[in-house]
N, CA, C and O atoms as CSV, one atom per row, in Angstrom:
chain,resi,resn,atom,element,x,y,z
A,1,UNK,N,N,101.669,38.694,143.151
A,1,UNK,CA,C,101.655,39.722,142.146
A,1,UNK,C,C,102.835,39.497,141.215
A,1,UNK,O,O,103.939,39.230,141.689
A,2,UNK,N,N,102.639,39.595,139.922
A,2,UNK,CA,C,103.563,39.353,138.978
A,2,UNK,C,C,103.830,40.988,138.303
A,2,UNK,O,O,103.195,42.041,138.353
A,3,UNK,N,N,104.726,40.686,137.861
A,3,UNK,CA,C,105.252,41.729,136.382
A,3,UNK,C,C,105.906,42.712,137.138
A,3,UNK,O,O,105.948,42.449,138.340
A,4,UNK,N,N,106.523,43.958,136.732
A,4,UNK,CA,C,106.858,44.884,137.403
A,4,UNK,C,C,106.028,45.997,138.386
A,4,UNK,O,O,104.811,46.182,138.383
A,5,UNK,N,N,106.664,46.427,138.915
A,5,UNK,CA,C,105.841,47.274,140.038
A,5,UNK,C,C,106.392,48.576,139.816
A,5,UNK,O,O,107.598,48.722,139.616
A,6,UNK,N,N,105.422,49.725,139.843
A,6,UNK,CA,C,105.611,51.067,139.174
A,6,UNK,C,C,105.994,51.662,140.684
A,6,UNK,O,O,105.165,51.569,141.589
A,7,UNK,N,N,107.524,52.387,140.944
A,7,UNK,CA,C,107.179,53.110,141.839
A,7,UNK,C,C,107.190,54.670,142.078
A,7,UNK,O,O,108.142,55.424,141.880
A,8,UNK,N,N,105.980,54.985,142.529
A,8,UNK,CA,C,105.498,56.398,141.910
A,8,UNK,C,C,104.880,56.879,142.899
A,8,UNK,O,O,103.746,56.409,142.994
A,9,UNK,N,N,105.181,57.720,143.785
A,9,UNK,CA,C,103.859,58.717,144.957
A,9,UNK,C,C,103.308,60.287,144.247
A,9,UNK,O,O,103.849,61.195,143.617
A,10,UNK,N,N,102.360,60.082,144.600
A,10,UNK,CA,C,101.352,61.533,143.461
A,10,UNK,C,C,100.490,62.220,144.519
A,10,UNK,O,O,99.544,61.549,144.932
A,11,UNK,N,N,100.672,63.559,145.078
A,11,UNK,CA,C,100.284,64.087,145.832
A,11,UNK,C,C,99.552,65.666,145.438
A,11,UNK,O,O,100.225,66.439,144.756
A,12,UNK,N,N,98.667,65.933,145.733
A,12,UNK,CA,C,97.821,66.921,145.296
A,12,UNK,C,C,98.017,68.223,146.766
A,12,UNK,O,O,97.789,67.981,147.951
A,13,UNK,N,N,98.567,69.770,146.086
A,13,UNK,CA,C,98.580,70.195,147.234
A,13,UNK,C,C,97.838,71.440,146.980
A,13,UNK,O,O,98.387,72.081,146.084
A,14,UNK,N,N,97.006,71.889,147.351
A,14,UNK,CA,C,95.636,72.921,147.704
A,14,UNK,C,C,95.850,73.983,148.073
A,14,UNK,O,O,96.932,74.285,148.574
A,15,UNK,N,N,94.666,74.988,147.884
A,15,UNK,CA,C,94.404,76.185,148.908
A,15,UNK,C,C,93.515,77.087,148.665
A,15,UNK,O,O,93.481,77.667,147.580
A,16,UNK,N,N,92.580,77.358,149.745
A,16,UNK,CA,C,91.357,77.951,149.223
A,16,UNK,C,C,91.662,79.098,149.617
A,16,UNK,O,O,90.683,79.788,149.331
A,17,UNK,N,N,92.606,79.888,150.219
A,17,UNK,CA,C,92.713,81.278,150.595
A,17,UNK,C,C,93.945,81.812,149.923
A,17,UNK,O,O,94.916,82.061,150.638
A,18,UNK,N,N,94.020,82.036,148.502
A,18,UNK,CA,C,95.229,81.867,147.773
A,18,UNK,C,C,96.246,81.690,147.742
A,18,UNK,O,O,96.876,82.148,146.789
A,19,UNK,N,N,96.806,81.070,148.585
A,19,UNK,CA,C,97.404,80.400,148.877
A,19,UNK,C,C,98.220,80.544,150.259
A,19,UNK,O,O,99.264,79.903,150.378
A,20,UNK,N,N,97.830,81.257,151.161
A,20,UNK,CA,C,98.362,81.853,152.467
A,20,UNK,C,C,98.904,80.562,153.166
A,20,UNK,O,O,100.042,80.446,153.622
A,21,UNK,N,N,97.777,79.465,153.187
A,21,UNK,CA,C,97.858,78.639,153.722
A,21,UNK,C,C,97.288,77.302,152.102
A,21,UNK,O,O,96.633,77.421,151.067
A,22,UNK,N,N,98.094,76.107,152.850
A,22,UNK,CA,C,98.111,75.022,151.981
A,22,UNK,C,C,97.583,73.436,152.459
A,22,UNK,O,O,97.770,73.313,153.669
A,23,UNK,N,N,97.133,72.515,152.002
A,23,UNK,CA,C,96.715,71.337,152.490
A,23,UNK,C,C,97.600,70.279,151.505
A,23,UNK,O,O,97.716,70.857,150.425
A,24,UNK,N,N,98.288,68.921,151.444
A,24,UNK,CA,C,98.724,67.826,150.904
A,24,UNK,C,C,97.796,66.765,150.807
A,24,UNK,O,O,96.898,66.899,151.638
A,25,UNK,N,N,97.702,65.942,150.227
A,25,UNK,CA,C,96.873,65.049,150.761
A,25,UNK,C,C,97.705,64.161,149.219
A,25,UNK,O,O,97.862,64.585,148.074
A,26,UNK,N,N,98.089,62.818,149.850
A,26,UNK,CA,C,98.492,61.764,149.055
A,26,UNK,C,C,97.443,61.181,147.957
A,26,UNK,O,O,96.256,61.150,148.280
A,27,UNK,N,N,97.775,60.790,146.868
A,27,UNK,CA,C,97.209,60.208,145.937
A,27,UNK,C,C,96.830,58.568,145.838
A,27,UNK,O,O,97.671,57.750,146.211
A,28,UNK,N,N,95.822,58.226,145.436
A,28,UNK,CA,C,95.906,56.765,145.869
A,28,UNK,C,C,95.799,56.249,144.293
A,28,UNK,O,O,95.095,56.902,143.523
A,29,UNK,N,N,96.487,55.100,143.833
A,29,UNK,CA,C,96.572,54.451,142.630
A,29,UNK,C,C,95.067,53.727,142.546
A,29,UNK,O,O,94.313,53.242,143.390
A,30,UNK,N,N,95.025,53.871,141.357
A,30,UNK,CA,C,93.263,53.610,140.754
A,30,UNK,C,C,93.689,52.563,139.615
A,30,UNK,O,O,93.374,51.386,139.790
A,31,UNK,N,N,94.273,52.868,138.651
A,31,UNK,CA,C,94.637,51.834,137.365
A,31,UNK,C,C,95.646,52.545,135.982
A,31,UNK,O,O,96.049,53.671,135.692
A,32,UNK,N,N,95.741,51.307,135.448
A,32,UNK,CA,C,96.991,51.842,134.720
A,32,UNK,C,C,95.879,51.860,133.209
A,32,UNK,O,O,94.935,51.072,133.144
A,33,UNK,N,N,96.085,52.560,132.423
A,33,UNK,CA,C,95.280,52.832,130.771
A,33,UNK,C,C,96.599,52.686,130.011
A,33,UNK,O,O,97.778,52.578,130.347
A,34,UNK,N,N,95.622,52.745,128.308
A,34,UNK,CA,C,96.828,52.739,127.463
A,34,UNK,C,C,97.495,51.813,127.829
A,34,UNK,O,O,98.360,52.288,128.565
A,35,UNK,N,N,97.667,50.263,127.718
A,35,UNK,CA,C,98.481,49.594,128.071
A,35,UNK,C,C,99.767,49.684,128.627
A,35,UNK,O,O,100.782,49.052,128.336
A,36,UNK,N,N,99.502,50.933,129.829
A,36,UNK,CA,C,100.033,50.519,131.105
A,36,UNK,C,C,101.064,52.411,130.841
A,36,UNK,O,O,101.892,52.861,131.632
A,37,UNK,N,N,100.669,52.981,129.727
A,37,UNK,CA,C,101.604,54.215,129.757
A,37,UNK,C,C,101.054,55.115,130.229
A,37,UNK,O,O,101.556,56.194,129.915
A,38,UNK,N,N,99.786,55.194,131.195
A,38,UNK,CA,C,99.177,55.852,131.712
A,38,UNK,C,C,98.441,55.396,133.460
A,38,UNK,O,O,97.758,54.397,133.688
A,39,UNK,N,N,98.778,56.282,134.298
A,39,UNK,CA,C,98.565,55.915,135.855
A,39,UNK,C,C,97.330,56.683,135.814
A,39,UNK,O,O,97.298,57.710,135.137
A,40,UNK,N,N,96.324,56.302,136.456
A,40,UNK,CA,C,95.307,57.139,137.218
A,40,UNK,C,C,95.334,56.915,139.094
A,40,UNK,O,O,95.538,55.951,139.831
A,41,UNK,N,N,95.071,58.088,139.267
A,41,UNK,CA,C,94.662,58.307,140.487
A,41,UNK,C,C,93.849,59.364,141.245
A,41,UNK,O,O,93.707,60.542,140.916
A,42,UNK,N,N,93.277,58.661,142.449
A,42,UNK,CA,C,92.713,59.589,143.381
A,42,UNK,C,C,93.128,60.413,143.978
A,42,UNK,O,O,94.302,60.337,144.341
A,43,UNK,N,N,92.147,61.794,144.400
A,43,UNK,CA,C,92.530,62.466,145.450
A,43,UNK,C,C,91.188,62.328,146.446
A,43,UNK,O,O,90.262,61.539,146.261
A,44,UNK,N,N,91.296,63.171,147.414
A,44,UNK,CA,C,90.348,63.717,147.802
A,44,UNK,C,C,90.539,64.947,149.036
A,44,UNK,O,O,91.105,64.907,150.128
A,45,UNK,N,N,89.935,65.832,148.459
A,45,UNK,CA,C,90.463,67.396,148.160
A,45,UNK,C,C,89.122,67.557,149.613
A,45,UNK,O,O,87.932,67.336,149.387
A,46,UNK,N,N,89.734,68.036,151.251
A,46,UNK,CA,C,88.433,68.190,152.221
A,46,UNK,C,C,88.232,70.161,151.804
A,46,UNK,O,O,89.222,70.885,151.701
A,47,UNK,N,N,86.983,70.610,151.653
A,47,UNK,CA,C,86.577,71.950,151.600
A,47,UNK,C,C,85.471,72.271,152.645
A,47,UNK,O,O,84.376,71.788,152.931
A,48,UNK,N,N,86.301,73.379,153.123
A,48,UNK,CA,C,85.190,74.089,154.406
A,48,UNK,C,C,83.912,73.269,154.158
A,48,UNK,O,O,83.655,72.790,153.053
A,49,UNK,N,N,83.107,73.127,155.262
A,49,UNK,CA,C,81.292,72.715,155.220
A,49,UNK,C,C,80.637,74.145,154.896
A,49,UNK,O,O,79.457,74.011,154.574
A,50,UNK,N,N,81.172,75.752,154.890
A,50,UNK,CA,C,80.886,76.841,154.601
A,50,UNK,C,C,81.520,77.575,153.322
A,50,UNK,O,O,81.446,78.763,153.008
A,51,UNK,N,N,82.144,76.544,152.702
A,51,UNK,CA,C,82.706,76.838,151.445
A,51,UNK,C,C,81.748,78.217,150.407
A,51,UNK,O,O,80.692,77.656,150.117
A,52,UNK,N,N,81.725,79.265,149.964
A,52,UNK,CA,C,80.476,79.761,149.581
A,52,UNK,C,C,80.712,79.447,148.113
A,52,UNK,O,O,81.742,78.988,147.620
A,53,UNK,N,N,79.712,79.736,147.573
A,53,UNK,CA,C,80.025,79.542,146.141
A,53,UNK,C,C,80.380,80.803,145.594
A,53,UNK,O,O,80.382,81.925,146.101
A,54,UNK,N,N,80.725,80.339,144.295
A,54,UNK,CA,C,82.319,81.305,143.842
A,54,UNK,C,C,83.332,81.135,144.271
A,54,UNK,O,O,84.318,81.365,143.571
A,55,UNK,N,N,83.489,80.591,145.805
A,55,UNK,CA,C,85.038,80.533,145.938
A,55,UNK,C,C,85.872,79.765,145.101
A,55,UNK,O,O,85.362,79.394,144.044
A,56,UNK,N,N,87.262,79.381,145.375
A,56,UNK,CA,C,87.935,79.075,144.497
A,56,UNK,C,C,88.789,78.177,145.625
A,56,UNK,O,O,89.105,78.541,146.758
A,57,UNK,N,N,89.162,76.456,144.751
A,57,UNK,CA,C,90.158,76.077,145.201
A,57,UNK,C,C,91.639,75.478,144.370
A,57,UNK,O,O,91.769,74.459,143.692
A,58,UNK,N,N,92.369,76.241,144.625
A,58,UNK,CA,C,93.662,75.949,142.941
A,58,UNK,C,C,94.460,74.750,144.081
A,58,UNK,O,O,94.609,74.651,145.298
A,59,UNK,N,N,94.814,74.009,142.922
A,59,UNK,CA,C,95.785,72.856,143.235
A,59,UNK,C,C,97.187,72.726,142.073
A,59,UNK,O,O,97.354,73.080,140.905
A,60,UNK,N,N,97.923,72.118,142.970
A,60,UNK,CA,C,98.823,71.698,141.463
A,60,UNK,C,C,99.613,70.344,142.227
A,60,UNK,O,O,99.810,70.246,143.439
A,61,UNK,N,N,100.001,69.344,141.177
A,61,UNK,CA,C,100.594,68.089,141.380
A,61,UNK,C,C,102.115,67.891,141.831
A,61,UNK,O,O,103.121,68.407,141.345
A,62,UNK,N,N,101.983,66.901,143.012
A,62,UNK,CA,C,103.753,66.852,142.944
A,62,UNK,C,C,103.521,65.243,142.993
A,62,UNK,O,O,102.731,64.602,143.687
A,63,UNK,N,N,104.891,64.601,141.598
A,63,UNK,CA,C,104.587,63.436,142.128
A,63,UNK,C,C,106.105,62.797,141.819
A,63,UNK,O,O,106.812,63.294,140.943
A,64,UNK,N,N,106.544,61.637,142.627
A,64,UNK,CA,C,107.686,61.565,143.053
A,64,UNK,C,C,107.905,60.252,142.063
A,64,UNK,O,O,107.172,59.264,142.116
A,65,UNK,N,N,109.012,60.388,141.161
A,65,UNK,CA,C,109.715,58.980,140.415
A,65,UNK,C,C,110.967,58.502,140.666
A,65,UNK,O,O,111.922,59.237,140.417
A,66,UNK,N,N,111.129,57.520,141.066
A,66,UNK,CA,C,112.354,57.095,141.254
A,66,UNK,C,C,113.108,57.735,142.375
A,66,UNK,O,O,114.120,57.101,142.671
A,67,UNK,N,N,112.941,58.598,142.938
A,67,UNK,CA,C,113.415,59.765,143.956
A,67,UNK,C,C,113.291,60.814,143.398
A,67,UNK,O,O,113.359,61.790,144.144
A,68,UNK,N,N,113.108,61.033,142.201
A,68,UNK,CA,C,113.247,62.657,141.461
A,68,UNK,C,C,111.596,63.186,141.920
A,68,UNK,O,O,110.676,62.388,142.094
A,69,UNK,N,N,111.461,64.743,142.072
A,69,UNK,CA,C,109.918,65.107,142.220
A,69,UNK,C,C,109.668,65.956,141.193
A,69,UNK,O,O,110.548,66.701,140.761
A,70,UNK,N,N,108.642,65.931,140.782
A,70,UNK,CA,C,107.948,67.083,139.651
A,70,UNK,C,C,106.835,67.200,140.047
A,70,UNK,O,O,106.043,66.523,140.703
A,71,UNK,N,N,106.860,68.380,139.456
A,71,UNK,CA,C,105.840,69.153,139.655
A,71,UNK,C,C,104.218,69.256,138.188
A,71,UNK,O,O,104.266,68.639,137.124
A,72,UNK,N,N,103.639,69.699,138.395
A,72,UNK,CA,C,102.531,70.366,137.747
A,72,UNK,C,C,101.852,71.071,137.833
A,72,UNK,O,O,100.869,70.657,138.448
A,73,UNK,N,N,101.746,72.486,137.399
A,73,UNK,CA,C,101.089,73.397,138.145
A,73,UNK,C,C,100.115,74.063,136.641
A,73,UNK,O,O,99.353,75.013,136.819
A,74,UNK,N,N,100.216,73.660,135.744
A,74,UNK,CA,C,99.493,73.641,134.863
A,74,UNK,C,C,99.570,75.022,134.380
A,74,UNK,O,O,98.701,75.890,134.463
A,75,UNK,N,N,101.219,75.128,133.652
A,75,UNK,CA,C,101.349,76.019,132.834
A,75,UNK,C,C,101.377,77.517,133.859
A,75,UNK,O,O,101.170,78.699,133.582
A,76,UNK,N,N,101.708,76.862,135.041
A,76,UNK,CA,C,101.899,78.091,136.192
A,76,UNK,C,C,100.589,78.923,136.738
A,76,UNK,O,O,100.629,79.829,137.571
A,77,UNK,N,N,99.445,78.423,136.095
A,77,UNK,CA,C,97.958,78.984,136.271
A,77,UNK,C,C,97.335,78.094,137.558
A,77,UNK,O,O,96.249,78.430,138.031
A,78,UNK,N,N,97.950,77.134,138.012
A,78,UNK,CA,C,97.475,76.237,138.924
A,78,UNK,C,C,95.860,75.919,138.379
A,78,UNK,O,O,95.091,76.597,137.698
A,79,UNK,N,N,95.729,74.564,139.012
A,79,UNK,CA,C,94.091,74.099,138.322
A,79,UNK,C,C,93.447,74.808,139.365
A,79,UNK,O,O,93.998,75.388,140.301
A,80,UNK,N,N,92.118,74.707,139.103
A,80,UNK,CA,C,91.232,75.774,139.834
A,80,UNK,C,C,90.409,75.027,139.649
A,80,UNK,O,O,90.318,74.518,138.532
A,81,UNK,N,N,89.062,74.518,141.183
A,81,UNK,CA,C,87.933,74.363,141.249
A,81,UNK,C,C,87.140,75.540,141.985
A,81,UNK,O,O,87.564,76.288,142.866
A,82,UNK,N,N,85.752,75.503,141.330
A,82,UNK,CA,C,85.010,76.765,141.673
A,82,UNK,C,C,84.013,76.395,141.895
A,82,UNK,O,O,83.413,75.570,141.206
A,83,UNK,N,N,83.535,76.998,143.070
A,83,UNK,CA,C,82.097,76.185,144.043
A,83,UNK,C,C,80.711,77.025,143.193
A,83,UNK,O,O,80.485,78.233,143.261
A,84,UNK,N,N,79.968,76.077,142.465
A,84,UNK,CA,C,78.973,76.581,142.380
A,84,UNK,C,C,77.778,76.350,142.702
A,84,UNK,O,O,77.719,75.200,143.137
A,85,UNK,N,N,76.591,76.947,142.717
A,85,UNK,CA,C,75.327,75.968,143.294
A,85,UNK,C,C,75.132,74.868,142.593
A,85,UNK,O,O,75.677,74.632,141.515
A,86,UNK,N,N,74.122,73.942,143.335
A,86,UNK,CA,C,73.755,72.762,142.989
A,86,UNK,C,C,72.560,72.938,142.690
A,86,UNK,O,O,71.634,73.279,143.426
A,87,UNK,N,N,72.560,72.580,140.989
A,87,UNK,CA,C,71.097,72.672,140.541
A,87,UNK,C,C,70.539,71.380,140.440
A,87,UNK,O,O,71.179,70.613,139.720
A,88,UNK,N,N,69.324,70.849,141.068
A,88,UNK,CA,C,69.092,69.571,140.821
A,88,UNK,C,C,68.837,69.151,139.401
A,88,UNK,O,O,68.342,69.985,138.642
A,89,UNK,N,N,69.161,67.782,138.901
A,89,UNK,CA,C,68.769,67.741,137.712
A,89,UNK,C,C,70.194,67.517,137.152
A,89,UNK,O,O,70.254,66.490,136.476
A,90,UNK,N,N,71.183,68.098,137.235
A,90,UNK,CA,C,72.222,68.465,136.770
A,90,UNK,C,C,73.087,67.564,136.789
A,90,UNK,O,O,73.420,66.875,137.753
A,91,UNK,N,N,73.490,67.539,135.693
A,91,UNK,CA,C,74.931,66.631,135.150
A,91,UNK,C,C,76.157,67.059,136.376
A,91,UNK,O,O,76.650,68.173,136.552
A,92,UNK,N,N,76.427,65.879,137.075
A,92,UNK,CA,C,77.792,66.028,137.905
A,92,UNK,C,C,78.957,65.628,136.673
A,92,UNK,O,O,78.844,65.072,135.581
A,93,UNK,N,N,80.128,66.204,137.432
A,93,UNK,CA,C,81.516,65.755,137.105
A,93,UNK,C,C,82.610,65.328,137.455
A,93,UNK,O,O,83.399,65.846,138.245
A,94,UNK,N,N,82.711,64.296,136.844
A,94,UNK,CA,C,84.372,64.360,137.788
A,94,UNK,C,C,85.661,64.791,137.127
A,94,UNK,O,O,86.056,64.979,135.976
A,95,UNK,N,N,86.035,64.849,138.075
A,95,UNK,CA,C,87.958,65.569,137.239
A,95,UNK,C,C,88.802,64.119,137.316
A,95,UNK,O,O,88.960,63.274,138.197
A,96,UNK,N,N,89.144,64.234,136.286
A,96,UNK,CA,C,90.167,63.060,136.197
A,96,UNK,C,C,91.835,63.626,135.311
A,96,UNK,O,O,91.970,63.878,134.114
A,97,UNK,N,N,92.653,63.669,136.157
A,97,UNK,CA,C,94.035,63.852,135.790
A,97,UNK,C,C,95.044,62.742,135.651
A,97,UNK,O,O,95.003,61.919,136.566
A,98,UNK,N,N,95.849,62.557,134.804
A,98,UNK,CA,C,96.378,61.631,134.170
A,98,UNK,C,C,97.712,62.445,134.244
A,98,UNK,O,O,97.872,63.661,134.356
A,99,UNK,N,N,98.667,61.382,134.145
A,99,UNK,CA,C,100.264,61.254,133.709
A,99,UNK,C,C,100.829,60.509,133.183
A,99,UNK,O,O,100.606,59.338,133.490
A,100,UNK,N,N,102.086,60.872,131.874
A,100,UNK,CA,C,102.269,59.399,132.172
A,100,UNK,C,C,103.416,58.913,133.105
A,100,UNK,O,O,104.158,59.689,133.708
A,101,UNK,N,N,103.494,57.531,133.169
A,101,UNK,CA,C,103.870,56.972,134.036
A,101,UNK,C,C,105.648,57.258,133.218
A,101,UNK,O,O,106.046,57.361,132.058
A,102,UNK,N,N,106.388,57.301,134.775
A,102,UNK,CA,C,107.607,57.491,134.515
A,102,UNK,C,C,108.043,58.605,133.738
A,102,UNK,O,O,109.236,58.870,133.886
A,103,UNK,N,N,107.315,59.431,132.841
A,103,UNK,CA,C,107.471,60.027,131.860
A,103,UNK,C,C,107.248,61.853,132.491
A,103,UNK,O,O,106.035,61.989,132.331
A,104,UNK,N,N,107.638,62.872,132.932
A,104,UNK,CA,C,107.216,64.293,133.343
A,104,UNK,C,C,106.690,64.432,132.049
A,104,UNK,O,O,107.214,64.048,131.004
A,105,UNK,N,N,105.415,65.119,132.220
A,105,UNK,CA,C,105.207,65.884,130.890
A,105,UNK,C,C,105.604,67.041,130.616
A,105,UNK,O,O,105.717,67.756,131.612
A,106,UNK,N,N,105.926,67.630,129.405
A,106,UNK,CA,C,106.648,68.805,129.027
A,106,UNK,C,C,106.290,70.187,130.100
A,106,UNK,O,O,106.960,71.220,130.086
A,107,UNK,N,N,104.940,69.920,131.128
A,107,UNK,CA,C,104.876,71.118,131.922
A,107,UNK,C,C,105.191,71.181,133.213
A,107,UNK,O,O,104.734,72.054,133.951
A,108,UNK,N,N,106.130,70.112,133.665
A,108,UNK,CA,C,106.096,69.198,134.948
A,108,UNK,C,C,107.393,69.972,135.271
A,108,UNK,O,O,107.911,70.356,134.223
A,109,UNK,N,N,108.164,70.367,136.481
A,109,UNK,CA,C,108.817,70.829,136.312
A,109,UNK,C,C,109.713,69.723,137.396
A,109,UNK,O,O,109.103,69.031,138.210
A,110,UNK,N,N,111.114,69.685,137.274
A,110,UNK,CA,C,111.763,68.917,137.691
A,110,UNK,C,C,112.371,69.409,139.182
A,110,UNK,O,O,112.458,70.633,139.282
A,111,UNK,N,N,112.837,68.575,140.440
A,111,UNK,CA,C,112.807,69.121,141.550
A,111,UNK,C,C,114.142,67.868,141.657
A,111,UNK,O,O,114.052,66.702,141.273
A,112,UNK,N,N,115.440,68.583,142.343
A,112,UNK,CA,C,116.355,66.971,142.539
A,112,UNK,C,C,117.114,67.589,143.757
A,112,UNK,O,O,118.187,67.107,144.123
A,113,UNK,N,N,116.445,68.848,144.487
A,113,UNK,CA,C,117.322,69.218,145.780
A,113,UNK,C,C,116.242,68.912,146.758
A,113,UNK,O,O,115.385,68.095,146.420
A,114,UNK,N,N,116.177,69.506,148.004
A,114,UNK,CA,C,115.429,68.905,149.148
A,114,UNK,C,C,113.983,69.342,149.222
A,114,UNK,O,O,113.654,70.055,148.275
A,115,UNK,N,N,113.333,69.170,149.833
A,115,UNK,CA,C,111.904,69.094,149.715
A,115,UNK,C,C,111.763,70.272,149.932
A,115,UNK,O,O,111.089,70.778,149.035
A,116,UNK,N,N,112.216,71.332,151.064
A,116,UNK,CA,C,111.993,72.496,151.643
A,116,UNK,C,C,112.284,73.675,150.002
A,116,UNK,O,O,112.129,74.894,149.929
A,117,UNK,N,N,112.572,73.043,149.299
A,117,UNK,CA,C,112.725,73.999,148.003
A,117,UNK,C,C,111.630,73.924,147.745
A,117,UNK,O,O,111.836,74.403,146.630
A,118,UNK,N,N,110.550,73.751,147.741
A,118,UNK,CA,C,109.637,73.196,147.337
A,118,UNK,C,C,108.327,73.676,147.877
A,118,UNK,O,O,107.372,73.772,147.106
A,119,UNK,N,N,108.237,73.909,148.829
A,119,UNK,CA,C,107.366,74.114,149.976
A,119,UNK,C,C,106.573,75.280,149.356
A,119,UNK,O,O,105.360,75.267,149.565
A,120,UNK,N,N,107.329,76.761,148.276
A,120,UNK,CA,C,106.709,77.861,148.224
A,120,UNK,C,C,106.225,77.595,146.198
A,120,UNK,O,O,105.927,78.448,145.362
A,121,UNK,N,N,106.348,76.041,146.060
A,121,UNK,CA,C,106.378,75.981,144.680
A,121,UNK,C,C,104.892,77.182,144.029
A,121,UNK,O,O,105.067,78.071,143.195
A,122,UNK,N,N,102.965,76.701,144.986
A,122,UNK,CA,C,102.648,77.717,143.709
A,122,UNK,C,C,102.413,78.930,143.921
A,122,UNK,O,O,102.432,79.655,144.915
A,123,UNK,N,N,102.151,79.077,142.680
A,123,UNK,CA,C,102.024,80.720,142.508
A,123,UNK,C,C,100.310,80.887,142.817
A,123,UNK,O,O,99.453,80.003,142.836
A,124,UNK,N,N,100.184,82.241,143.029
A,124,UNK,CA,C,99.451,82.935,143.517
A,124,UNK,C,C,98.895,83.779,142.144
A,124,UNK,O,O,99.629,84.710,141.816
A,125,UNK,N,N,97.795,83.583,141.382
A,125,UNK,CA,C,97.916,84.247,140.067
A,125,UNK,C,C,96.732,85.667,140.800
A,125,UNK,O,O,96.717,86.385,139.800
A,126,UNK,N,N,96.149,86.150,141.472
A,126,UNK,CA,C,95.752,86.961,141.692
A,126,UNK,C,C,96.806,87.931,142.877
A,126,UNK,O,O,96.422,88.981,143.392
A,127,UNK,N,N,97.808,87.458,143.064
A,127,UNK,CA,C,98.842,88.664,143.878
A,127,UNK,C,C,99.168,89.720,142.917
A,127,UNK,O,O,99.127,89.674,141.687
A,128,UNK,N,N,99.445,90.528,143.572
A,128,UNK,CA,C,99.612,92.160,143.067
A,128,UNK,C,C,101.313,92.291,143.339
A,128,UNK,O,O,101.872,92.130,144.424
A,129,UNK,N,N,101.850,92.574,142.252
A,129,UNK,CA,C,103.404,93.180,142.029
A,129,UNK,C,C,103.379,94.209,143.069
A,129,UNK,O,O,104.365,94.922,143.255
């Protein structure tokens, strides 16, 4: 392997019960776009086999540069997938999230103390004051 090597871990962390409880699951590198100022990667997000529809599963990104971690929680709304039926016929989708490489984007939030700071990063947008 030639040229430089990007080093970058991108981890997706979940929760279908708003967040009481949480799941991690590591990101796997897919390819670089934009001549190379852009990383893609996988997740893969496991949901109950009784998942009902309507439910809801919010995620937000932590991904680690150089030792520094940031975050993404997307403007503090966390991303949200929502189970709906499957109509045959129907256009599937995929989600594809992007960063760029080396670069936090302006909503990423910066993390440089220990991980356990971290642990209660998202928010809960349906909790009650």
């Amino acid at each position: 392997m030639s040229g430089q090597q990007k080093m970058i871990s991108v981890y997706v962390r979940y929760s279908t019960d708003n967040w009481r409880t949480n799941i991690e699951a590591a990101g796997r590198y897919k390819n670089s776009v934009e001549n190379g100022a852009i990383d893609k990667f996988t997740f893969i997000i496991s949901l109950p086999i009784d998942f009902p529809i309507g439910a809801t599963c919010e995620f937000c990104i932590r991904y680690v540069v150089k030792g520094t971690i940031y975050w993404d929680n997307n403007y503090g709304a966390n991303y949200i997938i929502r189970a709906v039926e499957n109509i045959p016929g129907e256009m599937k989708f995929k989600m594809n999230l992007t960063s760029k490489s080396f670069k936090p984007s302006d909503n990423a939030y910066k993390i440089s103390q220990n991980y356990e700071e971290c642990k209660n990063f998202a928010s809960s947008r349906s909790a009650k004051p």
